[in-house]
N, C-alpha and C positions, 0 to 999 in steps of 0.2 A: 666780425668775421666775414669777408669778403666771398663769393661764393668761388667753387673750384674747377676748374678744368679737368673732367673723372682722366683721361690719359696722363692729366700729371699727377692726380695719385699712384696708379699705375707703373710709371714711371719709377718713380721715389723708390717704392716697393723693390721691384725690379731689380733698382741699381743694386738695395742690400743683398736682394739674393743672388745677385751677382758676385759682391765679394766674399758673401759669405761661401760661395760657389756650391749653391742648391741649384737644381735645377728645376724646373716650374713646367706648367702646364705648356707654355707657348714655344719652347726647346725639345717639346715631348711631339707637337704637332708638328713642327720642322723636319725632323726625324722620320716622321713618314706620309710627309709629305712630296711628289702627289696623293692624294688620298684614289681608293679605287673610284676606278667611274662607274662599274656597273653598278656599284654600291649605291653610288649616288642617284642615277637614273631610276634603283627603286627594280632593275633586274638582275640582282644575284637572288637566286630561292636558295636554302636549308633545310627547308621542312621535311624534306627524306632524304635517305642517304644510297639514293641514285646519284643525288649530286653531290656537293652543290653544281645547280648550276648555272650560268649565264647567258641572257638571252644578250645579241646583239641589236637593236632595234632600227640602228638606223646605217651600219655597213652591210658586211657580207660573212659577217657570223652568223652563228645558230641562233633560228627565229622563235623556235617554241623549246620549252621546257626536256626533259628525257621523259618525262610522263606524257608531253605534250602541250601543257600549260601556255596559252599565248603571254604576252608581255602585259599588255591591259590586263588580264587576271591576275598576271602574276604581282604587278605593281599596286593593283587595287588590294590584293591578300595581304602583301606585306606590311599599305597601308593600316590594313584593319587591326590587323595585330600591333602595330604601335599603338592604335586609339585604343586595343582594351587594355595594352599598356596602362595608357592613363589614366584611365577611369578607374582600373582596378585599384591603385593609387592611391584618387581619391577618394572612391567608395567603401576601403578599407579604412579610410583615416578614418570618414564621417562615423564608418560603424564601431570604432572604436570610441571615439568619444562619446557616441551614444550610450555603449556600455559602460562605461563611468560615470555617464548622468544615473542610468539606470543602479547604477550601485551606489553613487551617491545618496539618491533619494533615499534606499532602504541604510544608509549611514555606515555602508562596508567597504567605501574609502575617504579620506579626507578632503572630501571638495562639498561645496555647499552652494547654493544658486545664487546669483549676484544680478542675475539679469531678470526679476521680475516682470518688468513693463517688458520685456518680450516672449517670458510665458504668455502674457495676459494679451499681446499680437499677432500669438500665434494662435490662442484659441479660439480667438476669430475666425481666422482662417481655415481651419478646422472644426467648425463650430462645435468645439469643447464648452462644455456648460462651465459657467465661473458665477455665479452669482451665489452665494452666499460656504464658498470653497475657500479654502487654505488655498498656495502657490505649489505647494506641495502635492496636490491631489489633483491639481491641474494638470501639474507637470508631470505629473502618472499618466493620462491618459495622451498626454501628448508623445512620450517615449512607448509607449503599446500602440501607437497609431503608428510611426517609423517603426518600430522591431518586428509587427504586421508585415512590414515591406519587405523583410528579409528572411522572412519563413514561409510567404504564400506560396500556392502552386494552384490560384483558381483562376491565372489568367487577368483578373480585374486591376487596371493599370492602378501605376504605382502611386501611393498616397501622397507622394511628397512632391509628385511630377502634376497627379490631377487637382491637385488643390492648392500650390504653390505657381505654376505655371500661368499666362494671361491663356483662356479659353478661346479666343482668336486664333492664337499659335497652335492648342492642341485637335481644331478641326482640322489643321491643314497635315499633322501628326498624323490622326489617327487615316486619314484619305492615303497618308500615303506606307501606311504600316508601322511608323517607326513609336508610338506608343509601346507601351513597356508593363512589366507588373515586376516582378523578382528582378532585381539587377543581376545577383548571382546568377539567376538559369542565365540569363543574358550573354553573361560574359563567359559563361561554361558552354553556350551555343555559338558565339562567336570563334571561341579558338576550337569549335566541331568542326563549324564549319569551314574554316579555314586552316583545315591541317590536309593531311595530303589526300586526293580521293575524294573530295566534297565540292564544297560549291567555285563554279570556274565562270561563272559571269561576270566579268567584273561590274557592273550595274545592281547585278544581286548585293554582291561585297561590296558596294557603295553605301546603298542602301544600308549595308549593317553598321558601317561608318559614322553617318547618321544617328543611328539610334544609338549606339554606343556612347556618341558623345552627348545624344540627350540625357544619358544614364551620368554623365561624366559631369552635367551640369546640374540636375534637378535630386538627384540620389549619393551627389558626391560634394561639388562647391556647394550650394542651396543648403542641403541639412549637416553638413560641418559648420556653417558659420551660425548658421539657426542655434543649435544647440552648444557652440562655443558661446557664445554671446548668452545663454541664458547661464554658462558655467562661472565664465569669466568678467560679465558685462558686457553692454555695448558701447564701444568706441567711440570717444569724445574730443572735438578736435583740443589738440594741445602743441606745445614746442619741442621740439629734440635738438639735438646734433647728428652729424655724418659724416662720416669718411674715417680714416685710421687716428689721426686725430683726438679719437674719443678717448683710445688707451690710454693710462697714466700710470710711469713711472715706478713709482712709488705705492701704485695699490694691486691687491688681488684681482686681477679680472680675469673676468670671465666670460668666455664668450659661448653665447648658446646658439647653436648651429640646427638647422633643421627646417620642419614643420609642424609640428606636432604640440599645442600649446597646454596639452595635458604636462609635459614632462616642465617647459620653461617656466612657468606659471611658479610652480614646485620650486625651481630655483630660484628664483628671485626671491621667494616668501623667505627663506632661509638665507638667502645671502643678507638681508636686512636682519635676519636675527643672530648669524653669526659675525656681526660686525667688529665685536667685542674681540674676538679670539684673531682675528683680524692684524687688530691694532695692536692684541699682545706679541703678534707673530714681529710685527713692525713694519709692517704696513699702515698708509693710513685712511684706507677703508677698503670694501668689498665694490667692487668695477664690474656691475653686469652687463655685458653690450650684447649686441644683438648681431648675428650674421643670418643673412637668408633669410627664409620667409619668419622664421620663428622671430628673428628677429622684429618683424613688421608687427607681428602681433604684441609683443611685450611692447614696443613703440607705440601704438594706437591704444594702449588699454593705459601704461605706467610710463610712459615718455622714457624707456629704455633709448638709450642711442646707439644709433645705427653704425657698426663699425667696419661691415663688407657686403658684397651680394656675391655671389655663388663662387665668380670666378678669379676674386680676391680671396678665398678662404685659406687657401694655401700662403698667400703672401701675406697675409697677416700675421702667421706663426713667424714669419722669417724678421720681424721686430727682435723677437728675443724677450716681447713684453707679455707676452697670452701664457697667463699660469694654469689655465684651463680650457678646452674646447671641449663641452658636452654636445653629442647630436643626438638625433634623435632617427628621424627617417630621411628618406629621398636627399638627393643633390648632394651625398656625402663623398665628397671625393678619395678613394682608399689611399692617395698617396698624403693626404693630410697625416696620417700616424707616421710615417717615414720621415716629411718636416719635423712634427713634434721632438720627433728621437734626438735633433739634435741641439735642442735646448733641453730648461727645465719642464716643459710642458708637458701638464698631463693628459691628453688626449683619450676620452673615455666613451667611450660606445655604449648604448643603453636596452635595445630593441635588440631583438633576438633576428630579425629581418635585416640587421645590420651588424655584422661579425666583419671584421675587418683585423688582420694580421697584423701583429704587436701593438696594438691599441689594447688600454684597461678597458674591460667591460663591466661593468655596476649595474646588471638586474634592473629595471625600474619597470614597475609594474603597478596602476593605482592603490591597489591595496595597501602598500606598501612605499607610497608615494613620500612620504614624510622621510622614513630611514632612508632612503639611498639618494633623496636629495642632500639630506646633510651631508653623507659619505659622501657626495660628489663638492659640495663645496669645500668639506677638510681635506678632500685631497687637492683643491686647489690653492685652500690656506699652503696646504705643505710646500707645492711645489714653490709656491710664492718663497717659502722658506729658504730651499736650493736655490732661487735667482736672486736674493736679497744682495744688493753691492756688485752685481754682474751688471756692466753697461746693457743697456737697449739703444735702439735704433726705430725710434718714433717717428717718422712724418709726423710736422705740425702742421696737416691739414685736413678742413674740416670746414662744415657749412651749417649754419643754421636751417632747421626744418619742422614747417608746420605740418603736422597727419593726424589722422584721426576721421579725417571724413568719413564715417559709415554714412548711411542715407536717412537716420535718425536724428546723427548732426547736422547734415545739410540743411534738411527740412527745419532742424531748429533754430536756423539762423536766418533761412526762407521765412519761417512765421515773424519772425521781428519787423519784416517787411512789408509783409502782410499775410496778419494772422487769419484770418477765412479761407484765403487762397495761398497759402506756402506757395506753391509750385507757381502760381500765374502771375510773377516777376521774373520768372526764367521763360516762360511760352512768351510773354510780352516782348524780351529782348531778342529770341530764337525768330520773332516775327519780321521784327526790325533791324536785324541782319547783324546788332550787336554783338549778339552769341551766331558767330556762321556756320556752327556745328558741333559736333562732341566725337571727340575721339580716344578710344581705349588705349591707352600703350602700355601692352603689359608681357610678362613672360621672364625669360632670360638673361643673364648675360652673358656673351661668346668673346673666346678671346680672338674669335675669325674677325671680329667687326668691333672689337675697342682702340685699337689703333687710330681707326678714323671716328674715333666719339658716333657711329652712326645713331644711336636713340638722341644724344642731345642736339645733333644737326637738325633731324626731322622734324621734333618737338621745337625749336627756333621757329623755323618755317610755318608750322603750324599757329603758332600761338602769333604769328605776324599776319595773319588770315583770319584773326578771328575765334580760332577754333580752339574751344576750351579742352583741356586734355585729363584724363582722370587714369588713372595710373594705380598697379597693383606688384607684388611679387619684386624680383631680384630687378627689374625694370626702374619702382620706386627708389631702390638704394641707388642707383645710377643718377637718377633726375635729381634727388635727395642730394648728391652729395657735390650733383653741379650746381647746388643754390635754384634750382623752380622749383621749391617748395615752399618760397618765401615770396612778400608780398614786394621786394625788390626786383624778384623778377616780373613779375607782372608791370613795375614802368620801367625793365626795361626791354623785354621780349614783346609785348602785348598791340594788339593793333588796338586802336581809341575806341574801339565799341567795347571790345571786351574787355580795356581799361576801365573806362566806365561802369561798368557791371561789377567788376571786382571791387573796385571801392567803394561803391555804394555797399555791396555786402559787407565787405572788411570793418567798414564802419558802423553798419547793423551788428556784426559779430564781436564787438567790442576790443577789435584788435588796432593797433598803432600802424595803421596803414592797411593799401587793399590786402583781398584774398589771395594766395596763391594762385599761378593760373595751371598749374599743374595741382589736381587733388588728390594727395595720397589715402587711399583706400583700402590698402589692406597687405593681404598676403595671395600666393596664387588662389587659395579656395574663397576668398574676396569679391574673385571676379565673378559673383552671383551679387553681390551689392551692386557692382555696373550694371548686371542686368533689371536688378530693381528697379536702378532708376531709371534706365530704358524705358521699365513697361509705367514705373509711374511715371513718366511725361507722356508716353505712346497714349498712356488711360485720359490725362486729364488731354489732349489734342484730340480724341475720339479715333485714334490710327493704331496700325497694327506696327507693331516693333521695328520692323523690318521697311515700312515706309519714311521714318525718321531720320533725319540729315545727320547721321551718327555712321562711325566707320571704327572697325577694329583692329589693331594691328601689334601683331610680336614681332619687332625689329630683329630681335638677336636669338632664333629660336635654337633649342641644343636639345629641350626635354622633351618626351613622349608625351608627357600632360599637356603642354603648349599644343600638341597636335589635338586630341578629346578636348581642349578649352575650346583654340580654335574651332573646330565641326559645333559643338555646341552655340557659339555665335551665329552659324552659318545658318542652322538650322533654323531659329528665329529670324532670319532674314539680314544679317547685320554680316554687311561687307567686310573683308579681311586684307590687309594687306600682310605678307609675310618675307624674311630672309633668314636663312638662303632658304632654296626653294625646296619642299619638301620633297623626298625621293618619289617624286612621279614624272618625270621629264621621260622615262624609257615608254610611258602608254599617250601614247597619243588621245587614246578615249578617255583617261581618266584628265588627263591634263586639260582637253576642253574641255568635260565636265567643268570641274572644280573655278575654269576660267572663264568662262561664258555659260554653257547650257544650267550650271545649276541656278540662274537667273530668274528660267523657265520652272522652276521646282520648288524653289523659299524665295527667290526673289535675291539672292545674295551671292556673290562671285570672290573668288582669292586673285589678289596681285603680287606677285612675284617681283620686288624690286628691292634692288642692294645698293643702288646709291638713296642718300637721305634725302635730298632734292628731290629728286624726281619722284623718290614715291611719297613723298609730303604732298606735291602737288597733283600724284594723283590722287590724293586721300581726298583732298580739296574740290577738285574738279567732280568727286562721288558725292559728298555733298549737298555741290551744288549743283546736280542730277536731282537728289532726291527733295532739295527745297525748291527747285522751280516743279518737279510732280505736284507738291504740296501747294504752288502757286503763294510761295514767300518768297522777298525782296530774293534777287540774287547778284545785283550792282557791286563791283569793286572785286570779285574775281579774278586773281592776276594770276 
């Protein structure tokens, strides 16, 4: 399997729902298109119903608000509340799955611990007594140490921020306020103070920006993968598939949409045991793929294959082959139930935070976790039933892909190389200019910027520099399904250092050629394993996060979490590039901020850049800023 051009899966898609004459996300943006600009600029307010209203910041409109409101507050406000957006998001998922650890342990749902060796990682870190203990009793006081975090009100920061966090990063935290304890007060002080009547600095409202997303990172990503991984396992690299491709014909699939890997988990367990009823239906077997982030995670734990990221999810229904789309939370697009309608599919909503009009909704709640997965997969049997001998329209394309990288399997491929020192094979080559850098590319996919593939332009560029790229969320299914996640692309995107590097590992890791030079890692709340391995190379170099030749960047941002991911990077010092530009172009003070001054504050700045070139090579040129600071090789820079 050759790898794929992602606009010519797109395409293919497309054409069908074309003749099938649906109309799609990209018909929908047309339609109202121009988009508003005050919108954009980050100066329409609605927070009271004086307005809405519109600041003009740079003609000869109205300069402050009807309350009075400048443009800087008002664009710094607006920001905040998308970042507790996010957070709330993700600190909602993490507390969910906590609470199903916590019921699992006392045996009042069906899930059981799988991840041992990182109970026994984390009690470390929390120095949990385990010496002559069950995992079980471990894992008790490790779930009363987070559920602590969601009931305090004595003020003392939060457990999962002050013991999970590098102590480096948290003095320069707490100096400047943004330390934490309750996420919840947090985010019920965030939308106080930024509702109408309260706080109008916009530096004050930065500042909560800040901490928001340190909430978004250390009480949101950090303890959902924590406690996923002790649910579900930790993540080992293995092979999959990508792209639409994956679907077949002839069987039940099913695609599991979401994030949420309490509900997919559940699925899959049951589509392997209703396989039989399956075959009676006449089919010839049960097809669980994966869309969006949920899909990453069945990917990385059971080599589920990858069959969309976010902003295929609708054109996957338009095959005619999806006998089921289960979701779960976030990135559910409501017009996915209005696709379904006009095939057999049964489109089924699950979460009560997710009610979407003529979609089946199935309850699913841990408790209960066992029953309404099977009801979810018999009603995918059934539908399969209804489309049995009904043509589809398949794209036969598809890519092979390596994932699973969590920082447990990296390091265990690092010790085959040398086991004393895992990590001082990657500082050795980070020295010698083999690895030129590390770069995150994670987040979204938009259908503003798939036409011009900009995530795989930039990731060419990059990985022709040098720079090793580690990749998470609806971002991996893109990179996934254009073939960098195979050891093919590494000879053939790769500059010779970081060739070199990869095949030495690829051949420590016992695979048939190098490493990928793109490392799939996860799903969005993953992007806490990039920051692992941040601070374990930051720890074994004796540096602070934020001085590392390392840059972060969401090419195709669309979600509110992208924005609390994003600040959270910022905050430990780790440079950003982003597009398009997030709504602060109307505050001139927040936009320097964000672009220069907060340099002066974490040491970390956002770039704003929509072609793939140019901000590839500014990734590059950051860099190779922060490894002449570090006074490593910086020759061959182009």
């Amino acid at each position: 399997m050759s790898a794929v051009n992602v606009p010519v899966v797109e395409s293919a898609l497309l054409q069908i729902a074309d003749k099938r004459q649906i109309k799609t996300g990209r018909e929908r943006l047309a339609e109202m298109s121009p988009q508003c600009g005050f919108g954009e600029l980050g100066t329409c307010c609605r927070t009271c119903y004086m307005g809405p209203c519109r600041i003009d910041p740079f003609g000869d409109g109205p300069k402050t608000g009807v309350c009075g409101i400048t443009p800087d507050a008002m664009v710094a406000r607006n920001l905040l509340r998308e970042t507790v957006g996010g957070a709330a998001s993700h600190v909602g998922h993490a507390r969910h799955v906590l609470l199903t650890l916590r019921d699992a342990l006392d045996k009042k749902v069906p899930y059981e611990i799988k991840g041992e060796s990182k109970v026994l990682a984390l009690a470390k870190v929390f120095d949990v007594p385990t010496e002559g203990r069950d995992v079980v009793a471990i894992c008790r006081d490790l779930v009363d140490i987070a559920l602590e975090d969601f009931g305090r009100q004595d003020e003392l920061p939060n457990n999962w921020l002050s013991k999970r966090a590098p102590k480096i990063e948290q003095q320069l935290w707490k100096d400047l306020g943004l330390m934490y304890s309750n996420p919840h007060n947090e985010i019920e002080t965030a939308m106080h103070a930024s509702s109408m009547g309260n706080d109008a600095d916009p530096m004050s409202l930065m500042m909560r920006v800040l901490k928001m997303s340190l909430i978004d990172g250390w009480t949101g990503l950090a303890l959902a993968v924590d406690l996923q991984d002790i649910l579900f396992g930790i993540p080992e690299i293995g092979e999959t598939e990508a792209a639409v491709g994956v679907l077949e014909a002839n069987s039940v699939n099913v695609a599991t949409h979401g994030h949420n890997p309490v509900l997919s988990e559940k699925i899959l367990y049951w589509a392997e045991r209703m396989n039989e009823e399956a075959i009676a239906a006449g089919a010839e077997r049960i097809n669980v793929v994966g869309v969006c982030c949920t899909g990453n995670e069945l990917s990385m734990r059971h080599g589920v294959k990858l069959a969309a990221h976010n902003s295929q999810s609708e054109l996957i229904l338009v095959t005619g082959a999806v006998d089921a789309m289960v979701v779960d939370i976030q990135c559910i697009w409501p017009q996915l139930a209005q696709v379904a309608k006009c095939f057999d599919t049964a489109f089924i909503t699950t979460d009560p935070m997710v009610r979407i009009p003529d979609a089946r909704h199935i309850p699913f709640e841990p408790q209960h976790a066992d029953e309404s997965a099977r009801e979810i997969v018999g009603a995918a049997i059934e539908a399969f039933r209804r489309r049995r001998g009904k043509p589809v329209d398949i794209p036969q394309l598809k890519s092979k892909a390596i994932v699973g990288l969590s920082l447990e399997a990296i390091v265990g491929i690092l010790s085959k190389v040398d086991p004393v020192d895992p990590l001082g094979p990657v500082i050795d080559n980070v020295a010698n200019g083999n690895i030129f850098g590390f770069a995150g590319i994670v987040g979204c996919s938009s259908i503003r910027f798939r036409d011009g593939a900009m995530t795989e332009e930039m990731v060419k560029h990059l990985l022709a520099q040098n720079v090793l790229v580690v990749t998470t969320g609806c971002t991996a299914h893109i990179l996934g399904q254009a073939g960098f996640l195979t050891g093919e692309a590494t000879n053939l995107y790769c500059g010779e250092g970081l060739k070199a590097v990869l095949s030495a590992l690829g051949e420590a890791a016992g695979l048939d050629g190098p490493l990928p030079p793109v490392w799939h890692m996860g799903a969005c709340v993953d992007n806490s394993r990039v920051v692992d391995l941040l601070v374990g190379v930051a720890a074994r170099l004796g540096v602070k996060v934020g001085q590392l030749p390392a840059v972060g960047s969401a090419p195709e941002l669309v979600q509110e979490k992208a924005i609390s991911i994003g600040g959270s990077f910022l905050a430990m010092g780790v440079s950003c590039h982003i597009a398009p530009a997030p709504r602060i172009l109307g505050s001139p003070m927040v936009t320097q901020l964000l672009t220069s001054d907060l340099s002066d504050v974490t040491g970390a700045v956002v770039r704003v850049e929509v072609q793939a070139e140019r901000a590839a090579q500014w990734m590059v040129e950051h860099i190779a800023k922060k490894r002449d600071a570090l006074g490593l090789i910086t020759t061959g820079v182009r």
